[in-house]
Every structure is written in structure tokens, then in C-alpha cells.
C-alpha atoms as an extended CHARMM CRD file, in Angstrom:
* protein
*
        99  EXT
         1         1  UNK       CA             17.2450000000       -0.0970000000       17.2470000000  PROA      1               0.0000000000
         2         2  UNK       CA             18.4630000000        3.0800000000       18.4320000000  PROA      2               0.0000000000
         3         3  UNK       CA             18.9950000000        4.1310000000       14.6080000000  PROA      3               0.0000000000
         4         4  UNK       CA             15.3630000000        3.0040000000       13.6190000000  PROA      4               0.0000000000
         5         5  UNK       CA             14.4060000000        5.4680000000       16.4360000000  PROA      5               0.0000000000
         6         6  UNK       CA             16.4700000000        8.7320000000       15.3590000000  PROA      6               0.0000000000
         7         7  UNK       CA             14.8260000000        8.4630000000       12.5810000000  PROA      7               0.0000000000
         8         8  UNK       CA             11.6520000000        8.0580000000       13.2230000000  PROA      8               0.0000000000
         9         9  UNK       CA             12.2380000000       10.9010000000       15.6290000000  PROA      9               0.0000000000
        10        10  UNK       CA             13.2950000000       13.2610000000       12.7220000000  PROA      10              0.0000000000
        11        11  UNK       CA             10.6290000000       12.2140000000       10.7620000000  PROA      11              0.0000000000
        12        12  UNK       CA              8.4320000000       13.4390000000       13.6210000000  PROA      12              0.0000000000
        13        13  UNK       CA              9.6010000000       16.4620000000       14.1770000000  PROA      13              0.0000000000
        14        14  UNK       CA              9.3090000000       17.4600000000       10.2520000000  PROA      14              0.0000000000
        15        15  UNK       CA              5.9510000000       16.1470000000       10.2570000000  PROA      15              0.0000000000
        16        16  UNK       CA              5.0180000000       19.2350000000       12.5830000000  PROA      16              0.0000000000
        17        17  UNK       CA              6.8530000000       21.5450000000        9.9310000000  PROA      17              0.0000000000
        18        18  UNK       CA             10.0330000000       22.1440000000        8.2520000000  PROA      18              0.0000000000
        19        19  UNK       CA             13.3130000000       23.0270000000       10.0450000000  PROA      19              0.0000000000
        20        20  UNK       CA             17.0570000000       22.7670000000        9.5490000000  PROA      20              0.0000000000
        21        21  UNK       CA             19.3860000000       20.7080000000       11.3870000000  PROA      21              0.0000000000
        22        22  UNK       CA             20.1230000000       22.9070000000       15.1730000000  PROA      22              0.0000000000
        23        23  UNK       CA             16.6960000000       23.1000000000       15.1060000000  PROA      23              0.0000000000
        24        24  UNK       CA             15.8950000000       19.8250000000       14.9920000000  PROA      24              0.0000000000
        25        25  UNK       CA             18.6920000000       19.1360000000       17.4500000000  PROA      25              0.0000000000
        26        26  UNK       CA             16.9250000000       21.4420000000       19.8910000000  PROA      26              0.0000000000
        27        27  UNK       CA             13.6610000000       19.4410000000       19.9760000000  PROA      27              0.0000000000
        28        28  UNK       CA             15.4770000000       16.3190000000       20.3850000000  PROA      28              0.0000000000
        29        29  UNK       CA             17.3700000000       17.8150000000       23.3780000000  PROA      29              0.0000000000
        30        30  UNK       CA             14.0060000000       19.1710000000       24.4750000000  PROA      30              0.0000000000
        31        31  UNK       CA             12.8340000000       15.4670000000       25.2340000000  PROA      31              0.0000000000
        32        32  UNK       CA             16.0220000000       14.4180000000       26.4670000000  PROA      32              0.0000000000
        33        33  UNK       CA             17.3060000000       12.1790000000       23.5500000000  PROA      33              0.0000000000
        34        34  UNK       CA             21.1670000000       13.1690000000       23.2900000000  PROA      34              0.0000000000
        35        35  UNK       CA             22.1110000000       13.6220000000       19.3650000000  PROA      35              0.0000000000
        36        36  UNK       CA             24.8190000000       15.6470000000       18.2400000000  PROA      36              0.0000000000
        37        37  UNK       CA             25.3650000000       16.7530000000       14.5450000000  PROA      37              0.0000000000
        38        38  UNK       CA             27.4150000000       14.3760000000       13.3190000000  PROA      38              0.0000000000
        39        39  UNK       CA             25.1210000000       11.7540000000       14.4790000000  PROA      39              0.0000000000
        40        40  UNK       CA             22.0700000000       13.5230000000       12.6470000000  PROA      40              0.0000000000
        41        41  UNK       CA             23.6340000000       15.1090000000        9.6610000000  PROA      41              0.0000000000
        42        42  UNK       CA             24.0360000000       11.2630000000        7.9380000000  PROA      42              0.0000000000
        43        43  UNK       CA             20.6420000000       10.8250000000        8.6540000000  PROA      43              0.0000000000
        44        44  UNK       CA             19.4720000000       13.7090000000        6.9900000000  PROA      44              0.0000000000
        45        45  UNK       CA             21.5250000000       12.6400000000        4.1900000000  PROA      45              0.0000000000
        46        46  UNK       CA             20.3780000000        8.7600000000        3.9930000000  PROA      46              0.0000000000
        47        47  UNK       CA             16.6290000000       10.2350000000        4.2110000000  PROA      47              0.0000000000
        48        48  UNK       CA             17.3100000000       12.3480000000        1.6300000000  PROA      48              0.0000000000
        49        49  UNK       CA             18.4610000000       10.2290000000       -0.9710000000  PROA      49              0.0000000000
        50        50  UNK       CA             15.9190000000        7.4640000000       -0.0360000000  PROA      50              0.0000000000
        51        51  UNK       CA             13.2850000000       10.1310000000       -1.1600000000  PROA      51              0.0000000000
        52        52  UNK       CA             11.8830000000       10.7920000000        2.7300000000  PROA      52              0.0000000000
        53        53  UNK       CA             13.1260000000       14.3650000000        2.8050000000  PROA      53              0.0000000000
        54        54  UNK       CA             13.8630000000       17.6490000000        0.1280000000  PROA      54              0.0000000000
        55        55  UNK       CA             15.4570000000       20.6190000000        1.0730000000  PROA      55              0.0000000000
        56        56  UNK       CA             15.8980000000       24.2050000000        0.1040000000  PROA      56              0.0000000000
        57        57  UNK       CA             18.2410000000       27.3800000000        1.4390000000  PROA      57              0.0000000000
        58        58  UNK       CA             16.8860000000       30.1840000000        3.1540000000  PROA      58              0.0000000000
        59        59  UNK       CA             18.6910000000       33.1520000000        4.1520000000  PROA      59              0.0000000000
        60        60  UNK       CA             19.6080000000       33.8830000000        7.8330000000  PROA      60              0.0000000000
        61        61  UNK       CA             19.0370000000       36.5200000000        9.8900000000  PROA      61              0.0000000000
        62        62  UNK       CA             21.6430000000       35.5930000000       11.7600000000  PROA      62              0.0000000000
        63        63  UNK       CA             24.7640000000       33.9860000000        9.9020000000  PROA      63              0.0000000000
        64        64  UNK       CA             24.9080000000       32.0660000000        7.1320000000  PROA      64              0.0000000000
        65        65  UNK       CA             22.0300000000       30.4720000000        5.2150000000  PROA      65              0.0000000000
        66        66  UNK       CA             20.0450000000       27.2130000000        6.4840000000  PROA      66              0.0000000000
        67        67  UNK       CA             18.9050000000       24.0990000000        4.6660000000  PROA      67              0.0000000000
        68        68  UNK       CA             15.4120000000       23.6320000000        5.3200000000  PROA      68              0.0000000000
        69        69  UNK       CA             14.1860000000       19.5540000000        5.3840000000  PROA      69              0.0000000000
        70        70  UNK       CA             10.8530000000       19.3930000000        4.2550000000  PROA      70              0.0000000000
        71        71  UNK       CA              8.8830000000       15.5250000000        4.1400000000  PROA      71              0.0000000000
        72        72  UNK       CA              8.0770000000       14.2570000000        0.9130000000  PROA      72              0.0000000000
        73        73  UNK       CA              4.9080000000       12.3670000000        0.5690000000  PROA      73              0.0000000000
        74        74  UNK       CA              7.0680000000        9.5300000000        0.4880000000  PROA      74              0.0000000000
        75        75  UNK       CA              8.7170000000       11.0330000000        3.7960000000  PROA      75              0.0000000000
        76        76  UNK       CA              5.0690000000       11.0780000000        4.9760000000  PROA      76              0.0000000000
        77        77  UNK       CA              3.9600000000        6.9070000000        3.8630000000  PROA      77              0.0000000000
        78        78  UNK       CA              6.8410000000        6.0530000000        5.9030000000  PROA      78              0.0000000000
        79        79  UNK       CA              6.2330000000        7.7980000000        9.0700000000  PROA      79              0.0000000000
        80        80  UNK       CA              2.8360000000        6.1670000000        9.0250000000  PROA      80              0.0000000000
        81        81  UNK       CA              4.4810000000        2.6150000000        8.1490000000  PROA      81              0.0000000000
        82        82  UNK       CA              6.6920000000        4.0300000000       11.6550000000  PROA      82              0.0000000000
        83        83  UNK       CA              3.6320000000        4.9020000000       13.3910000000  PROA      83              0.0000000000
        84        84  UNK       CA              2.3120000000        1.5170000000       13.1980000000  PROA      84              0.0000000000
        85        85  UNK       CA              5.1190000000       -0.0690000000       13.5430000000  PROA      85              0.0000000000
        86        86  UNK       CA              5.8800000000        1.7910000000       17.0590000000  PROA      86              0.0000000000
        87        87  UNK       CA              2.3530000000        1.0530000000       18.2170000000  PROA      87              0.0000000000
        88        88  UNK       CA              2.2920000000       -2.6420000000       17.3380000000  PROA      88              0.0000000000
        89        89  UNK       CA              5.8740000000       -2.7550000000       18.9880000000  PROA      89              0.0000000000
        90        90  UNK       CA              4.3070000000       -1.2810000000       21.8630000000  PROA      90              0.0000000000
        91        91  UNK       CA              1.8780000000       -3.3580000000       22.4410000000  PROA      91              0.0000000000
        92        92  UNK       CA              3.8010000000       -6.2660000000       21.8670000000  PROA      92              0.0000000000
        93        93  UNK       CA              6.0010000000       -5.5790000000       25.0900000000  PROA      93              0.0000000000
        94        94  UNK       CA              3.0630000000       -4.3530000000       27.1330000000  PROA      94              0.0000000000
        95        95  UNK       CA              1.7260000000       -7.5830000000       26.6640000000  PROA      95              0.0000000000
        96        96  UNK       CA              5.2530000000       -9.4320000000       27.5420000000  PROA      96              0.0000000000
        97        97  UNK       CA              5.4440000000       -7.2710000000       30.3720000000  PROA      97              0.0000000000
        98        98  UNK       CA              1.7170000000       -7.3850000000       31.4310000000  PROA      98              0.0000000000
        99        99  UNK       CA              1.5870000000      -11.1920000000       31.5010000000  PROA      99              0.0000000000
């Protein structure tokens, strides 16, 4: 479940714009969700060979250059297909819970 989650998460957070990996670590760590990099680099990786996610290189200001992830529209079918899936999930154990 967890797994289903990080991604969904990632997904997210490139839904609000492209970023590269730290950042995206950041924002996790921002809500509280504890990833590391070798937790989200496969998932990059998996995402981007399933078609969810392109990337390109951009220099650095600071160091060397950064991959960008970018959503596909592909990328963007299955957040939505994640969206409802989270809701219906949702409701499903607010109703368990609610009984």
C-alpha cells in the first residue's frame, strides 16, 4: 500500500510542476512522509519507463546539472485513475468506520 502511495504522492507533486528528485524529497518531508533517495529514485525510474514521467537536464546554478521529471499525459490519466481511486478508498473506510 505504502508503494501505491509514494507514487501517487510523486505524481502529485509533478502535477503542480516539474522538479528533480531533492526537490521532490523536500515536499514530501514538508508533509511529514519520510522518503529518502534510494527509496524514490526506483520510482522515478519505474514511472518513467511505464510512460508516467519524461525528463530533461538543466544546468545548475549550484553544482552539477538536474534531471527535471515532467508528467506525460499518460502521467496525467493515471493520477486521475489515483484520484478516484483515493476518494472511493476513502469513502469506503469512512463508511466502515462511521457505521
Amino acid at each position: 500500500m505504502r508503494k501505491g502511495v509514494m507514487d501517487y504522492c510523486v505524481l502529485a507533486i509533478l502535477a503542480s510542476g516539474d522538479s528533480y528528485a531533492p526537490a521532490i524529497i523536500a515536499e514530501m518531508k514538508r508533509a511529514e512522509m519520510i522518503v529518502v533517495e534510494g527509496t524514490l529514485y526506483p520510482i522515478l525510474t519505474r514511472m518513467k519507463n511505464a510512460g508516467y514521467l519524461t525528463y530533461r537536464w538543466e544546468e545548475s546554478p549550484q553544482g552539477p546539472p538536474r534531471k527535471y521529471y515532467t508528467l506525460t499525459d499518460a502521467g496525467r490519466d493515471y493520477l486521475a485513475s489515483l484520484d478516484e481511486a483515493w476518494e472511493t478508498l476513502v469513502e469506503q473506510i469512512s463508511a466502515i468506520r462511521h457505521k
